[in-house]
C-alpha positions as CSV (number, residue, x, y, z in Angstrom):
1,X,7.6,117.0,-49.9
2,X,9.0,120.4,-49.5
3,X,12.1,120.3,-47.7
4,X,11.7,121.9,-43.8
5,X,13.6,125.4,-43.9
6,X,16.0,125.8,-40.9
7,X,15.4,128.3,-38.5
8,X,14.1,130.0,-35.2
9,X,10.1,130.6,-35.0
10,X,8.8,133.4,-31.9
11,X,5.6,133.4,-31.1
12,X,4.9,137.2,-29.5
13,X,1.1,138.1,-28.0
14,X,2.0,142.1,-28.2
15,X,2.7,143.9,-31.3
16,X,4.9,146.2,-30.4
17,X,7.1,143.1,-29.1
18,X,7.1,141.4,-32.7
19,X,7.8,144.7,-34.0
20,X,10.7,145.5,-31.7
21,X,12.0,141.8,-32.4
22,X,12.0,142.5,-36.4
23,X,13.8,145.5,-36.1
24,X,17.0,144.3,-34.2
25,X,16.7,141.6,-36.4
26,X,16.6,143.8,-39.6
27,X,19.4,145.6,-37.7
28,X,21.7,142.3,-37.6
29,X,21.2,142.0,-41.0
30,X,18.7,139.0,-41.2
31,X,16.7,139.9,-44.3
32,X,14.2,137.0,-45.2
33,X,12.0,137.1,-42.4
34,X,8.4,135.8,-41.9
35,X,5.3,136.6,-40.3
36,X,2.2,135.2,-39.8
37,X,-0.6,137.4,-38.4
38,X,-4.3,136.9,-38.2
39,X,-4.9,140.8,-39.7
40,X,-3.1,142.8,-41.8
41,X,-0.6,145.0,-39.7
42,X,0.6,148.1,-40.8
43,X,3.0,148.3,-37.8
44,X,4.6,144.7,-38.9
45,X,4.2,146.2,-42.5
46,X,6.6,149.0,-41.7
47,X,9.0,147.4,-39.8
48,X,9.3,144.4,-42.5
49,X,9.8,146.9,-45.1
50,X,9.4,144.9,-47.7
51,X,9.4,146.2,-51.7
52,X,6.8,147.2,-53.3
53,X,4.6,144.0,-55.0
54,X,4.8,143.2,-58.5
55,X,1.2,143.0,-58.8
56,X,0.8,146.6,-59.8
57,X,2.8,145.9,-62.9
58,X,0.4,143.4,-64.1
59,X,-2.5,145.1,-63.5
60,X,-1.2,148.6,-65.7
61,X,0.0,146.0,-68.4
62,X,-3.6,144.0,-68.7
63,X,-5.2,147.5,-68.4
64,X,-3.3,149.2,-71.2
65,X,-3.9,146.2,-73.0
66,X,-7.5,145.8,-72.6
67,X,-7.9,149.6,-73.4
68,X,-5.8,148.7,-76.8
69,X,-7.5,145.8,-77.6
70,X,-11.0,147.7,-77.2
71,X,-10.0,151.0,-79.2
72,X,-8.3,148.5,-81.6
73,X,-11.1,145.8,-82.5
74,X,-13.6,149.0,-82.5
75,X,-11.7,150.9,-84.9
76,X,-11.1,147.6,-86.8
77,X,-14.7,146.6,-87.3
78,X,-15.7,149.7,-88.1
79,X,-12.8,149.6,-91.1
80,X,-14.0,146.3,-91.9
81,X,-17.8,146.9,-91.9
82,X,-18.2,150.5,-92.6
83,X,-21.5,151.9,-91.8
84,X,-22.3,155.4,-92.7
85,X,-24.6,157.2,-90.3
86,X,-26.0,160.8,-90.8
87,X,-22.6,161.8,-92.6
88,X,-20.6,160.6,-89.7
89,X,-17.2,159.9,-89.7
90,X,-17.0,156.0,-90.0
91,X,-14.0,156.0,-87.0
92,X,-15.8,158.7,-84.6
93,X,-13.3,157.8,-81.1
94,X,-16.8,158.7,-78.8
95,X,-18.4,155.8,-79.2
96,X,-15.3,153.1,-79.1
97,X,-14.9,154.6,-75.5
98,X,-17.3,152.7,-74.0
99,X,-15.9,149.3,-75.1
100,X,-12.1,150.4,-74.7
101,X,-13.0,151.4,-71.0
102,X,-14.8,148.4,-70.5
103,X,-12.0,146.6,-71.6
104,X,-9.6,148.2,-69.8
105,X,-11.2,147.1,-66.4
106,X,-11.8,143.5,-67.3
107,X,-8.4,142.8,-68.5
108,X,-6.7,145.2,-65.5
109,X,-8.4,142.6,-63.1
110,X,-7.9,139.2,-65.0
111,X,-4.2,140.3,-65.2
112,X,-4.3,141.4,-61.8
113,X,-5.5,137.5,-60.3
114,X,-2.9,136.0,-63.1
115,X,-0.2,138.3,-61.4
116,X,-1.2,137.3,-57.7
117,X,-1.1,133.6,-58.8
118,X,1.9,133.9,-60.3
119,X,4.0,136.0,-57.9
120,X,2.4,133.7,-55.0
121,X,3.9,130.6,-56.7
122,X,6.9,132.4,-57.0
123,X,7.4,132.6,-53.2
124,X,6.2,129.8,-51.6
125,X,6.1,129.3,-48.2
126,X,6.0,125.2,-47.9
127,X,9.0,124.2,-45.2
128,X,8.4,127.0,-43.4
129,X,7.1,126.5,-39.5
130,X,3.6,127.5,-39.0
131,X,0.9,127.3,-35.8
132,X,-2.4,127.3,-36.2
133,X,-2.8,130.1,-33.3
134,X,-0.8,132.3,-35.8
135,X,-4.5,132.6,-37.6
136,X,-6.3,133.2,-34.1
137,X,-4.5,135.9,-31.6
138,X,-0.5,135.0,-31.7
139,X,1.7,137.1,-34.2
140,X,4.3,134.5,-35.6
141,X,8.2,135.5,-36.7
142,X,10.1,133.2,-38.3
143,X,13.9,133.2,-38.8
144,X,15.8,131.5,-41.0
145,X,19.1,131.0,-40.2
146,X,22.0,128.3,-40.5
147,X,22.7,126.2,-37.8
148,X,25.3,128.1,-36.2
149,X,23.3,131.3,-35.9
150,X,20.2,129.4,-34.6
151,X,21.5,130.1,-30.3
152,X,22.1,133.6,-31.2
153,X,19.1,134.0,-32.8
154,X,17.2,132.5,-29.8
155,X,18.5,134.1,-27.4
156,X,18.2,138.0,-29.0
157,X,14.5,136.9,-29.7
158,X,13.8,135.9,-26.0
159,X,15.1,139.2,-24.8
160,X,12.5,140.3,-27.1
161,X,9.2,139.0,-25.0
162,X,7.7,136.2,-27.1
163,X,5.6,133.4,-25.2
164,X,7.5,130.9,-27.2
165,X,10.8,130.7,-28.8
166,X,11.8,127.0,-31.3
167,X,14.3,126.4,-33.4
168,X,13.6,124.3,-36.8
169,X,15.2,122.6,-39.4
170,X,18.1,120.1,-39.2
């Protein structure tokens, strides 16, 4: 079992409370914090501001290679199996753009799943404090913090106006 990460979760009803709450809290210099919202919130977005994902990397990786691999096993077979048409050039790009687009799209979006797998693994969330109004109309921020930051923590977040302020963890 994954071991329970130590920390402070607020439950807020209002946006602009959560949002105000991750900002002083971004301000203090707490960087790894966690939401849990029902929608995606470009508010919450912004004030996280969080990097860019990875996920664009893997998707202009499979699709460069997909268009490579189509261009490339076109212009192979063609080599390999040369078939002369009305005088036509026996590589002619035209035609191999059909496949090499096709390609490109089918291996941008199987590299595109493999990267959200991956990065998802990559960050998991297990130990972390969760309540199942989080998926319903509650906007969940989670803290963590040692155990000596924990009353500080608290008390800056109920000055923020959750409905609910725990601390977690040992």
């Amino acid at each position: 079992m994954a071991k329970a990460v130590s920390g402070v979760l607020a439950s807020f009803k209002y946006e602009d409370a959560a949002v105000n709450a991750i900002k002083g809290l971004k301000a203090k210099g707490f960087k790894d914090l966690t939401v849990y919202s029902a929608a995606p919130n470009h508010h919450i977005e912004e004030a996280l501001d969080q990097p860019v994902s990875w996920v664009r990397a893997f998707t202009l990786i499979g699709a460069m290679t997909g268009c490579a691999a189509g261009f490339g096993m076109s212009i192979w077979m063609a080599v390999d199996w040369p078939l002369l048409v009305g005088g036509k050039p026996i590589v002619a790009i035209p035609p191999f753009v059909v496949l090499g687009f096709e390609l490109t799209i089918l291996y941008g979006a199987l590299s595109t799943v493999a990267g959200v797998i991956i990065l998802s693994a990559m960050k998991s969330l297990k130990g972390r404090p969760y309540k199942p109004e989080f998926s319903d109309d509650t906007i969940g921020l989670f803290v963590p913090c040692p155990q000596e930051q924990r009353g500080a923590v608290r008390t800056f977040l109920e000055g923020t106006g959750p409905e609910e302020v725990t601390e977690h963890g040992s």
